[in-house]
N, C-alpha and C positions, 0 to 999 in steps of 0.2 A: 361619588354619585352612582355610578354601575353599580356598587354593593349595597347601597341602598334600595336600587332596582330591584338587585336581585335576594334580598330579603324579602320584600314586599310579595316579591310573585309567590301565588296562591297554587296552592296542587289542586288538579280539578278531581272530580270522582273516577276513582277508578286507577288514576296513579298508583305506579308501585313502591315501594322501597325496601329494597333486596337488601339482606345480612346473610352473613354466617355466623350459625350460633354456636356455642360452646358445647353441647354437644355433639357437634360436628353437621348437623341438618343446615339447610338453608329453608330463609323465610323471607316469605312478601309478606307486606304489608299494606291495604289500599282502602280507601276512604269512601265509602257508601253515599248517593244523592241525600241521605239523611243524616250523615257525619259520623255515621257507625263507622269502628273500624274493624275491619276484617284479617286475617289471617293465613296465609297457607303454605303448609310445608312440603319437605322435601329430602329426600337422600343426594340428591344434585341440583345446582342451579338451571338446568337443564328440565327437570322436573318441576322445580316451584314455577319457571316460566311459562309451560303448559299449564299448570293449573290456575296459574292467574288468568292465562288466556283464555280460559274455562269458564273463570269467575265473570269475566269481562261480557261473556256471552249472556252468561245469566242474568248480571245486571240489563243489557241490552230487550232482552225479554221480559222483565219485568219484576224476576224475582227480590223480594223484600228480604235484606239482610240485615233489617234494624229490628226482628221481632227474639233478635237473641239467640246463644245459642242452647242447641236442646239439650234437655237431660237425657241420660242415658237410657229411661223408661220412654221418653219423646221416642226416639231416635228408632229403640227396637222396635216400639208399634207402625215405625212409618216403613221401615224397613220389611219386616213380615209383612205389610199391605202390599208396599211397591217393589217388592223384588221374590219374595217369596211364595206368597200366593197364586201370581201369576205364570211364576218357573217353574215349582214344584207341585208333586202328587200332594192330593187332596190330605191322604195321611200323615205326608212327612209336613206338608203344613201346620196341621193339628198340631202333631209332636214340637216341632220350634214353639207355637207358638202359647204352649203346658208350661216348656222348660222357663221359655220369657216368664210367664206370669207366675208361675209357679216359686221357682228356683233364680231370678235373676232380679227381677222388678221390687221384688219386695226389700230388698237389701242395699241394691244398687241404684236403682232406678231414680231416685230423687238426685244421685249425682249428677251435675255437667259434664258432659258427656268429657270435653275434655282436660277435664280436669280428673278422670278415672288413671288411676296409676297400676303400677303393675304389683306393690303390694295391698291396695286393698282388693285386688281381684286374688292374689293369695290367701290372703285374710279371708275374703267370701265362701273360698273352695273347700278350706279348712272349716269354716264354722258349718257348710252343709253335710262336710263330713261326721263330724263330730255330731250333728243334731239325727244321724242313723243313714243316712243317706249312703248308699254302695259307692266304691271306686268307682264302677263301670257306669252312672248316673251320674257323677261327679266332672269325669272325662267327659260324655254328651253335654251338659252344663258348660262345661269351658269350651268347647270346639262347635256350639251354636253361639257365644260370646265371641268366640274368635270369629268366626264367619261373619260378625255382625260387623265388628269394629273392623276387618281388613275392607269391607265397604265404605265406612265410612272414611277408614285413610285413603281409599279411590277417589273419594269425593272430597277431600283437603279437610274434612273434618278436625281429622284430631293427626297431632305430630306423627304417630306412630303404633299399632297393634297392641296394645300393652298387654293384650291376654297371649299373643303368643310369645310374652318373654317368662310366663307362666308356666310352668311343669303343671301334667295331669300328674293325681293320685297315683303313685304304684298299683295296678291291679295282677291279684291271681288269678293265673290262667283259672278257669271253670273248666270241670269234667261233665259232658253228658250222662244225665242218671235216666237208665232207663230201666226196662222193666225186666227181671228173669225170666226163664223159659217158661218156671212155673207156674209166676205169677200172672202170665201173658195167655197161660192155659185156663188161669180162671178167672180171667177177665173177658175171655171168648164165651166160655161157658156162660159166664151171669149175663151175656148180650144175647144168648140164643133164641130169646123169645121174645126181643125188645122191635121196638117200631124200626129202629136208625141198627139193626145188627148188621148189615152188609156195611151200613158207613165207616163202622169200628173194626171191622173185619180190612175193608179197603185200608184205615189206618193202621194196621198195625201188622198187615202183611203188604202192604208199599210204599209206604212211609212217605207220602204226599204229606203238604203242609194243609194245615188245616182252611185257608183259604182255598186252596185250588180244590180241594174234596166237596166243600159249599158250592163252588162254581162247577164244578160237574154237568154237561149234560147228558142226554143219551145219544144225541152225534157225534160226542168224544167217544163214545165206548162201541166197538165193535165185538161182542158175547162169541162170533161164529173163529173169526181170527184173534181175539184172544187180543187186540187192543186197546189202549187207554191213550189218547193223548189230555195232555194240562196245555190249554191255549188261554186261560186267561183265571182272575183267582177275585174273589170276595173282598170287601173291606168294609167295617163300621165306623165311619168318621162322623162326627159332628151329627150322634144319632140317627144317622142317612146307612143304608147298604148300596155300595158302590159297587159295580163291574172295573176292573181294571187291568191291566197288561201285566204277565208273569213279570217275579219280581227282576231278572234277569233274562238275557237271550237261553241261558241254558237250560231255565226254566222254565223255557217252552219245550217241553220233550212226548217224547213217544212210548210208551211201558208195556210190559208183556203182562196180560193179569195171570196170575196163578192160577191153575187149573182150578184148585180149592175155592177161587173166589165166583165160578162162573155160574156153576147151580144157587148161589146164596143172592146173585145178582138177577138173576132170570126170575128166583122167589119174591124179590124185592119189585122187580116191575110190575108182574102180576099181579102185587098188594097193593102195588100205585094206582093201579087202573082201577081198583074198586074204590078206593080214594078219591078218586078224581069221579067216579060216578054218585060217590055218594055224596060229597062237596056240592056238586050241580054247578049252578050260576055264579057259585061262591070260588070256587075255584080258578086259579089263575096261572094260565099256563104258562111254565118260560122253561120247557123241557129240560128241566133239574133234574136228575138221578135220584139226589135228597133235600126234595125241600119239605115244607113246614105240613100240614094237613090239609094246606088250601092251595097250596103250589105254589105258593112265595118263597123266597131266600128265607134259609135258617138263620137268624139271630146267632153267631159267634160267640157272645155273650151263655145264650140259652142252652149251645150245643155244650161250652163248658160246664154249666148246672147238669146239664145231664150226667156228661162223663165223671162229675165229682159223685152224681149219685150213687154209679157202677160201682166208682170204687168203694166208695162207704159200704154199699149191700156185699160187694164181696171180699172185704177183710182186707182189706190193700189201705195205704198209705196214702192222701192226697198229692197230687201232681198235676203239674200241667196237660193239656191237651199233648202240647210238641212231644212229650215224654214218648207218647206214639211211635212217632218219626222214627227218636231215637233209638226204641226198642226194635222196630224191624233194623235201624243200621245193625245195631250188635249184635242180632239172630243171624246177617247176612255173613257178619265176621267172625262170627263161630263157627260158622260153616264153610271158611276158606273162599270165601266169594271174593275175587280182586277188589282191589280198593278205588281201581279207576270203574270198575263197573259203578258200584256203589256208589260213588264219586256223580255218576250219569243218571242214576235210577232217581237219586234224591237232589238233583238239579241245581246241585252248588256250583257255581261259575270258575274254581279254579280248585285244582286236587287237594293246596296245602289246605283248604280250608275242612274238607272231611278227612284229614289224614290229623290237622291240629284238634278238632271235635273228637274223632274214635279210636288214637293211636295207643289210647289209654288197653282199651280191649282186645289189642289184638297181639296177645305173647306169644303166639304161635311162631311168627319171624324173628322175636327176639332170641326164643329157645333155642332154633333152628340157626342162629348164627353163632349164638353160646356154644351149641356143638360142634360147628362147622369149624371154630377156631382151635378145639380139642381135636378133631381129627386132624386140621392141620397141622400141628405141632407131637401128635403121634399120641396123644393122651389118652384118647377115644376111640375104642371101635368101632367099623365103620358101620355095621349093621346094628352095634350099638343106640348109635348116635339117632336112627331111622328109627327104633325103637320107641325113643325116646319122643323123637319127632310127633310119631305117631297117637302118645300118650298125651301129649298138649295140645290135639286135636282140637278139641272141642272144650273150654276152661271155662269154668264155673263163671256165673255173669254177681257181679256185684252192685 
């Protein structure tokens, strides 16, 4: 009679029923007001219990667990709305939410979400490989997938991360190409008589990034002491130009302008001012250094058409804006400038990172320990060796 009792009793909503599965996870199990059943795992039972306890609240509040679970395209759109957008900068939103639609959605996106396994997200990385897609594109692609899915294993979604039991692509290191001395001598030249020549001069004798140059004002810039600070930097998102916070604390910094740059600067205000007189009404002031002809933010986009133009009229190679950047590093390190200075001037937040970008260019130290080991062992003489030192100076830029 009791086991008939106890047959008979009903599990009400929201009961659980705990296992350990074969591959070693524990899982609940618990039954929705509408007789959906539900699911949620776990590395310990310790963890499925909290989650269920989780789940328990949600049902309390009223969340609907009979409308199914989402696909993977569901899942990453709610995700970018409710956790992305409102956490992160307006760009790196953008950027997730390219790679989502772009790179993830189209291939993946009609799967259930938990039913994505860890080889067709191999399979996925592989085929955007193969259709031209870079290593280093491929790696952002899996590590905004990962980010996506280790949320929704927070939220009992799915057993387990399956994109990070996924290898990224192999990627080659990238070397910085930057411009030669020569070439850098006549790309000043073909700017000497252009509207933006102090902008490109600022680029390529201080190697600002091309947002914080747009963000310029003339309160950053003091002409009499010869300072520059970068307190905040440009961005084109979602067709919008944005103001926004340096992209690190160290790229908040303070710069010495070159002496060469302060006549070319003082020319440049002065041309502004008739600018702005002959603009009138139309004119809009947000004390830019280099803005447009009306005193608006320059389009990033536009500043790049320009710089492609330069190059074209003077015989040079197309290249990015950054190519800038790169070329004052290499002029700094041809010229024996420390690498911690350079490190500070060009506002990378930790040394390995401008030592992994321009170690390539700098043979001078490698020379100079090549010797140092031949004089140690008696090979080399010593005034030799200085010689020698002396003749790798300054090494041809590539």
């Amino acid at each position: 009679m009791a086991r008939e009792k106890s047959r008979s009793k009903k599990r009400n909503a929201g009961d659980g029923s705990y296992r350990k599965r074969s591959d070693g996870r524990y899982e609940v199990r618990f039954t929705t007001q509408n007789g959906k059943i539900v699911s949620r795992y776990g590395r310990t039972l310790e963890e499925v219990k909290r989650k269920h306890r989780a789940a328990l609240r949600e049902l309390d509040q009223g969340r609907d667990f009979s409308a199914g679970r989402p696909t993977v395209g569901e899942f990453l759109d709610s995700w970018l709305e409710d956790i992305i957008r409102p956490g992160r900068a307006p760009k790196t939103f953008e950027t997730y939410r390219n790679i989502c639609n772009y790179y993830l959605k189209p291939d993946l996106g009609q799967i259930r979400l938990d039913e994505l396994t860890p080889t067709r997200v191999a399979n996925h990385l592989q085929r955007t490989l193969a259709q031209g897609l870079s290593p280093r594109t491929v790696h952002h692609v899996r590590a905004v997938l990962c980010a996506a899915l280790s949320r929704a294993y927070k939220w009992g979604l799915v057993p387990r991360n399956v994109a990070s039991l996924v290898e990224s692509p192999r990627q080659t290191p990238g070397t910085a190409t930057a411009l030669t001395r020569e070439e850098t001598r006549r790309i000043l030249d073909e700017v000497k008589s252009h509207r933006l020549a102090a902008l490109f001069n600022v680029a390529l004798r201080m190697g600002l990034r091309q947002g914080e140059i747009l963000a310029l004002r003339w309160c950053d810039l003091d002409l009499e002491t010869r300072t520059l600070r970068v307190t905040r930097t440009v961005q084109r998102v979602g067709g919008k130009i944005i103001w926004k916070e340096p992209k690190t604390p160290k790229s908040r910094r303070s710069l010495t302008i070159p002496q060469s740059l302060v006549e070319p600067l003082r020319v440049h205000r002065a041309q502004q001012a008739l600018e702005r007189a002959a603009a009138g009404s139309e004119w809009q002031e947000h004390d830019l250094v280099f803005p447009s002809s009306k005193g608006t933010p320059i389009d990033p986009r536009n500043l790049l058409r320009t710089w492609h133009r330069l190059l074209e009229h003077a015989d040079l190679p197309r290249c990015s804006f950054h190519t800038t950047r790169h070329t004052a590093a290499s002029l700094l390190l041809a010229e024996d400038v420390d690498l911690k200075v350079i490190q500070e001037i060009l506002g990378h937040s930790v040394l390995s990172t401008t030592a992994d970008i321009y170690s390539h260019l700098s043979h001078k130290a490698f020379t100079e320990a090549a010797d140092a080991m031949d004089r140690a062992l008696g090979d080399l003489p010593a005034d030799l060796g200085q010689d020698l030192g002396q003749d790798a100076k300054r090494p041809e830029s590539n």
